[in-house]
C-alpha positions in Angstrom: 0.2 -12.2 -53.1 1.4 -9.5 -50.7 1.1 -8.9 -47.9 0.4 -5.7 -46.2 1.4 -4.5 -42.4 -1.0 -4.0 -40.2 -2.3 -0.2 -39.4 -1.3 1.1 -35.5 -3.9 3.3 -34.4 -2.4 6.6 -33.8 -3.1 8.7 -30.7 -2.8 12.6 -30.5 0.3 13.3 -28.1 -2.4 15.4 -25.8 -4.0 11.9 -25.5 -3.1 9.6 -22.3 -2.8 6.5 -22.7 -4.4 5.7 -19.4 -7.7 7.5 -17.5 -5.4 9.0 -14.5 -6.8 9.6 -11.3 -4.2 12.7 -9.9 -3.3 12.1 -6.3 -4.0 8.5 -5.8 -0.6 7.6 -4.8 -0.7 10.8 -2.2 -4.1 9.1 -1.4 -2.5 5.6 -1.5 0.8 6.7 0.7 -1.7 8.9 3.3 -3.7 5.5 3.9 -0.6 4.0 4.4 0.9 5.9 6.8 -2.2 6.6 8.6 -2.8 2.8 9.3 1.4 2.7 10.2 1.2 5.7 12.9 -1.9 4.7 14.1 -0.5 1.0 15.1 3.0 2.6 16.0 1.0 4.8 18.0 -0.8 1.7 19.8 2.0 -0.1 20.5 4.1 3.3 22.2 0.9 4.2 24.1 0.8 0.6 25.4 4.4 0.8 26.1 4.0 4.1 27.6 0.7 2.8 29.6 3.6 -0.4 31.4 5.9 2.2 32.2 7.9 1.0 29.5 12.0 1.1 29.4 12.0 2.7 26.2 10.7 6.2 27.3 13.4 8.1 29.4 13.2 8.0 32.9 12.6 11.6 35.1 11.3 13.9 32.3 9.0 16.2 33.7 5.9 16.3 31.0 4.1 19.5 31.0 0.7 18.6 30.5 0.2 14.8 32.2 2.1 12.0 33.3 3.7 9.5 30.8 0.6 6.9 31.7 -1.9 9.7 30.7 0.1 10.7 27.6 0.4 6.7 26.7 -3.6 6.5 27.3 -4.0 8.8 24.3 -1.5 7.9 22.3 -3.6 4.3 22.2 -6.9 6.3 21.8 -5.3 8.2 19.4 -3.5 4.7 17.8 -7.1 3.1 17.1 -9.1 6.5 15.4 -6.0 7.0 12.8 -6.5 2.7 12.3 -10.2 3.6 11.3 -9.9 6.7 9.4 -6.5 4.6 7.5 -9.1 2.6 6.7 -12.0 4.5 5.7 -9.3 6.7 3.4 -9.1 3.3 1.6 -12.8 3.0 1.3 -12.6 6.4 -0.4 -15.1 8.3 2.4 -14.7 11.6 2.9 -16.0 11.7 6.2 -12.7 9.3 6.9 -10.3 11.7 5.2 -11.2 14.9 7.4 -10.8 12.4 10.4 -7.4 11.5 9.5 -6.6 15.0 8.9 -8.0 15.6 12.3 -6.5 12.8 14.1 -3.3 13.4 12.6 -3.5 17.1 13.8 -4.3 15.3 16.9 -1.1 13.2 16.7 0.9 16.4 16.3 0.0 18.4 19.3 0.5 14.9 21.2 3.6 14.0 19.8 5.2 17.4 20.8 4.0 16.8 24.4 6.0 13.3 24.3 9.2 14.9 23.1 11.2 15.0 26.0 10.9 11.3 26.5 11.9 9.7 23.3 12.9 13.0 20.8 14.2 10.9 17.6 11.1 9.1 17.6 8.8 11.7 17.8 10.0 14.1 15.2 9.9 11.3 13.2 6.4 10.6 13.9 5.9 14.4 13.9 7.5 14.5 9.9 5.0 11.7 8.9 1.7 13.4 10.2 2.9 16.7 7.9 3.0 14.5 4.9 -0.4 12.4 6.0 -2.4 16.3 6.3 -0.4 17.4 3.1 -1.5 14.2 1.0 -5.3 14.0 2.3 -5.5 17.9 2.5 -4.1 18.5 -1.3 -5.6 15.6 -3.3 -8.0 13.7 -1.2 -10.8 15.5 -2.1 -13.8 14.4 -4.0 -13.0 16.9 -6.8 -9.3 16.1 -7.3 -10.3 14.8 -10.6 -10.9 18.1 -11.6 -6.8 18.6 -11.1 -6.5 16.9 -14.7 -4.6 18.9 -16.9 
């Protein structure tokens, strides 16, 4: 008696072997970052709010004081927690909010540059990337990206 090998199904080279979804990980990484820079954002507005030693001392603001700033950097800390959230929950009511509030973020991160400069361009960098991802492929139609 002989025995035969078995027969591997063979798939087409067009085929994937997996149903992809494009974007998710920009999806996945936005949520992320969202939900990090909102509670960074809590925590430095707090800080800010105490008249904190880790903002410089003197710097003339051009808009508020460093209390007001710190006041919306928490307001500003708990929306991007929500919308971080309801990115992961796959609303899209959640991912034009964290494109807004990370607009938002921007315009006040600029206005805290003078009193802690390293940390807010860094902040500043991760907001780009958090519109970029949620702007490019967090639509409900980003299936239709599939090659």
């Amino acid at each position: 008696m002989t025995q035969t090998e078995p027969e591997i199904p063979k798939r087409l080279a067009s085929e994937s072997s997996y149903e992809s979804d494009p974007g998710k990980g920009w999806i996945l990484f936005s949520g992320i970052m969202l939900i990090v820079v909102g509670a960074l954002n809590l925590m430095a507005g707090l800080a800010a709010v105490d008249n904190s030693t880790i903002y410089k001392r003197g710097v003339q603001f051009v808009f508020a004081d460093l209390k007001s700033l710190g006041w919306i950097l928490v307001v500003l800390g708990a929306a991007q927690l929500i919308a971080g959230i309801g990115v992961f929950r796959d609303s899209e009511l959640a991912r034009w909010a964290g494109i807004g509030f990370a607009s938002l973020n921007l315009l006040a991160q600029f206005a805290l540059l003078p009193a802690h400069p390293g940390w807010t361009l860094t902040i500043f960098f991760i907001d780009i990337i958090i519109i970029f991802g949620l702007l490019t492929y967090g639509g409900r139609d980003r299936r239709s990206l599939q090659g």
